[in-house]
TORTOR-97056 format. One record per residue (C-alpha): residue in one letter; residue number from 1; y, x, z. Coordinates in nm, 3 decimals. Example, Ala and Ser with C-alpha at 12.3 -4.5 7.8 and 13.67 -1.06 7.14 Angstrom:
2
R type seq       v       u       w
R    A   1  -0.450   1.230   0.780
R    S   2  -0.106   1.367   0.714
//
This chain:
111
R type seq       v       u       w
R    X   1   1.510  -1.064   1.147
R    X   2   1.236  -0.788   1.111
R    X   3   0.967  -0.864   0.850
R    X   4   0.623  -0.705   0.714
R    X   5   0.605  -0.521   0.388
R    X   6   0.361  -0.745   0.325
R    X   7   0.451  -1.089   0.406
R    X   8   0.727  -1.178   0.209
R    X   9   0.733  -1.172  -0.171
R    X  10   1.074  -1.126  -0.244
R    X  11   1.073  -0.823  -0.029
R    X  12   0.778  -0.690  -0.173
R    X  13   0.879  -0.744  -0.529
R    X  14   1.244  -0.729  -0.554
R    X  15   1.410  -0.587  -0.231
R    X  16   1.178  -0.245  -0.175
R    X  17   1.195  -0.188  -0.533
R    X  18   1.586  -0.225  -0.564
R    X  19   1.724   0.120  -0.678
R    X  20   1.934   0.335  -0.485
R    X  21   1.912   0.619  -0.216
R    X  22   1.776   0.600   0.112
R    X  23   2.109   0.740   0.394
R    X  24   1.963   0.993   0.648
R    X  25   2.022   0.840   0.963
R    X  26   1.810   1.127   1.140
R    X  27   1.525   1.307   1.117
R    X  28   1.334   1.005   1.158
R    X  29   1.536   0.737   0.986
R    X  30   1.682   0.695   0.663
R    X  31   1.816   0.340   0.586
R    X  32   1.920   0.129   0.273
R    X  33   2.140  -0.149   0.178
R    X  34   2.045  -0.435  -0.017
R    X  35   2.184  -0.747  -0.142
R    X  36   1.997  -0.998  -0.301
R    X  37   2.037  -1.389  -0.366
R    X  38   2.288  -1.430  -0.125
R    X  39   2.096  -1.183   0.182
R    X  40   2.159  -0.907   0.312
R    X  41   1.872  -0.691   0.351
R    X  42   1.871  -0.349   0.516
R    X  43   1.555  -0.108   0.496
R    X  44   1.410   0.110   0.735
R    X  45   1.218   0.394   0.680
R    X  46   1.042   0.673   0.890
R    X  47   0.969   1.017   0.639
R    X  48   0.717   1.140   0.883
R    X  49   0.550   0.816   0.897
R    X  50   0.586   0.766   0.553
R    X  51   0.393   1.109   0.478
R    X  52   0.102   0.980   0.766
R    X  53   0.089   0.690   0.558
R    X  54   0.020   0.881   0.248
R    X  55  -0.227   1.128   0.368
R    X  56  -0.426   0.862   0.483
R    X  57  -0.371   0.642   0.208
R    X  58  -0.521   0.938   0.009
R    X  59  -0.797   1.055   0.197
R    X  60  -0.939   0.706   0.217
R    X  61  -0.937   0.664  -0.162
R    X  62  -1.077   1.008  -0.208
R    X  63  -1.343   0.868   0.038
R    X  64  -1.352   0.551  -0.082
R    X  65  -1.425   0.666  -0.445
R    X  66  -1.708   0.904  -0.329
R    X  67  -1.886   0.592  -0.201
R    X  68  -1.892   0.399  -0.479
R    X  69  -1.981   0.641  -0.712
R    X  70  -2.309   0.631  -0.503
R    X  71  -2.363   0.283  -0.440
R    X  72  -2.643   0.206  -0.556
R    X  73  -2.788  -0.129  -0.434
R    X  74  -2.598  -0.465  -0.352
R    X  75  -2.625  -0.366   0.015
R    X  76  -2.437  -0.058  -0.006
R    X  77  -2.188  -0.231  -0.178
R    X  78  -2.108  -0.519   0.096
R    X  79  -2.075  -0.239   0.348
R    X  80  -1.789  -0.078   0.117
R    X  81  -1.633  -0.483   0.068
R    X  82  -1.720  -0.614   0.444
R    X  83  -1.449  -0.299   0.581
R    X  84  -1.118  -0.395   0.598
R    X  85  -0.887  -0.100   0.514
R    X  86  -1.098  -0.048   0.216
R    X  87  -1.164  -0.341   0.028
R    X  88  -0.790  -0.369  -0.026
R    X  89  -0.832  -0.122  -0.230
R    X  90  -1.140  -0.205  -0.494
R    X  91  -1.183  -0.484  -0.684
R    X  92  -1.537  -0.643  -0.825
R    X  93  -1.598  -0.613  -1.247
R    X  94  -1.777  -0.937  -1.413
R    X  95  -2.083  -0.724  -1.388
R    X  96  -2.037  -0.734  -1.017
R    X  97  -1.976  -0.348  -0.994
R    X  98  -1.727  -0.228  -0.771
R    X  99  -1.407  -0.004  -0.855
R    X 100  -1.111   0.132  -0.720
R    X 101  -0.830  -0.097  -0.814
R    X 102  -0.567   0.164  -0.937
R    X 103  -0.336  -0.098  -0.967
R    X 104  -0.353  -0.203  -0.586
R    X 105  -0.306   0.171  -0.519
R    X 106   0.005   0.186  -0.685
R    X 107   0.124  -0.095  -0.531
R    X 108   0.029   0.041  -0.204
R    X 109   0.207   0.386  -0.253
R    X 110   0.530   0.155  -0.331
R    X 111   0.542   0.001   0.014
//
C-alpha cells in the first residue's frame, strides 16, 4: 500500500527518518528498506524531483519572508495566512505577528 508523506505519523516520524542509504535503482529512483514494528516499509524516492521540491521549497520561503517583513496591516497579513502553500510555513506570535516557522521548514526539507 502507497501512502502520503504526510498522512501517517509513524512514517513521518520514525520510518523517513530511519538511517541508512538510499540504493540507486536508476537515474530516477533510489529505494530503501525499512523495518519497523513488525512492517515492512520500502521508500521511494525521485533525486530530480527531490531537487524541484527544494528549489521551490526555497524560493517560496525566500518569497514568503520578503512579505512579511512588509506586512504591515492585519489585511496584508490574512492574504499571506488565507494561501495555502504558504501558511504551512508561518506561524502567528501572541502578539498576533506573523513569522516563518523555521521549525516547519525543517520538517518540510525532511520529507
Amino acid at each position: 500500500m502507497g501512502v502520503k508523506l504526510h498522512k501517517l505519523k509513524e512514517v513521518r516520524d520514525q520510518v523517513l527518518r530511519w538511517r541508512g542509504r538510499f540504493q540507486k535503482v536508476d537515474e530516477t529512483l533510489e529505494v530503501k528498506e525499512v523495518f519497523l514494528s513488525g512492517r515492512r516499509y520500502i521508500i521511494c524516492r525521485n533525486p530530480e524531483e527531490a531537487e524541484h521540491d527544494r528549489q521551490i521549497r526555497e524560493s517560496l520561503v525566500a518569497g514568503l519572508a520578503e512579505e512579511l517583513s512588509q506586512c504591515q496591516t492585519q489585511k496584508q497579513q490574512c492574504a499571506v495566512i488565507n494561501h495555502a502553500a504558504k501558511k504551512r510555513f508561518v506561524r502567528r506570535l501572541k502578539s498576533g505577528r506573523l513569522v516563518l516557522d523555521k521549525k516547519k521548514i525543517a520538517e518540510e526539507k525532511a520529507l
